[in-house]
Steps between C-alpha positions, in 0.01 A plus 500: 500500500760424741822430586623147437752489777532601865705853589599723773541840409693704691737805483866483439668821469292695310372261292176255560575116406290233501691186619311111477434326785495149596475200243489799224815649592650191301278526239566872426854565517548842574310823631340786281580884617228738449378829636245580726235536196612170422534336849078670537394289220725158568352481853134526364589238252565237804125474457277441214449802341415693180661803313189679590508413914839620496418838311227580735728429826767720357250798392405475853831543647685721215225777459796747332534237198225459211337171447593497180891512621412240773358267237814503279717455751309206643426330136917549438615345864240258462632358136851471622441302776230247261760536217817384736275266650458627894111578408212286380 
């Protein structure tokens, strides 16, 4: 899976949005605000990627969270961005 459009995350205040660029930005009206969890997975998702890639990347760099919490968090980002349509 992927994302369907081009984005630049980036910081504003304290919050992480992701902002489309180029031909997408008129496509996708509007930006999405997420945390840094969030912002972690929406950048590996600018390539094609699985749940399961994802998981193992985070595991790797969040060693004081469980897999098993990794995993759900993942799986529930994941569906909101396929359900609104960002993710395919």
């Amino acid at each position: 899976m992927k994302l369907k459009y081009n984005f630049i995350v980036n910081q504003v205040a304290d919050k992480m949005v992701a902002v489309p660029v180029g031909n997408d930005l008129e496509t996708f009206n509007g930006f999405i605000k997420m945390n840094d969890i969030g912002a972690y997975i929406f950048n590996m998702l600018k390539n094609d990627v699985t749940e399961d890639d994802i998981v193992a990347a985070m595991v790797k760099d969040y060693p004081d969270a469980t897999e098993a919490e990794i995993r759900e968090t993942v799986h529930d980002f994941v569906s909101q961005l396929i359900e609104k349509g960002i993710a395919e």
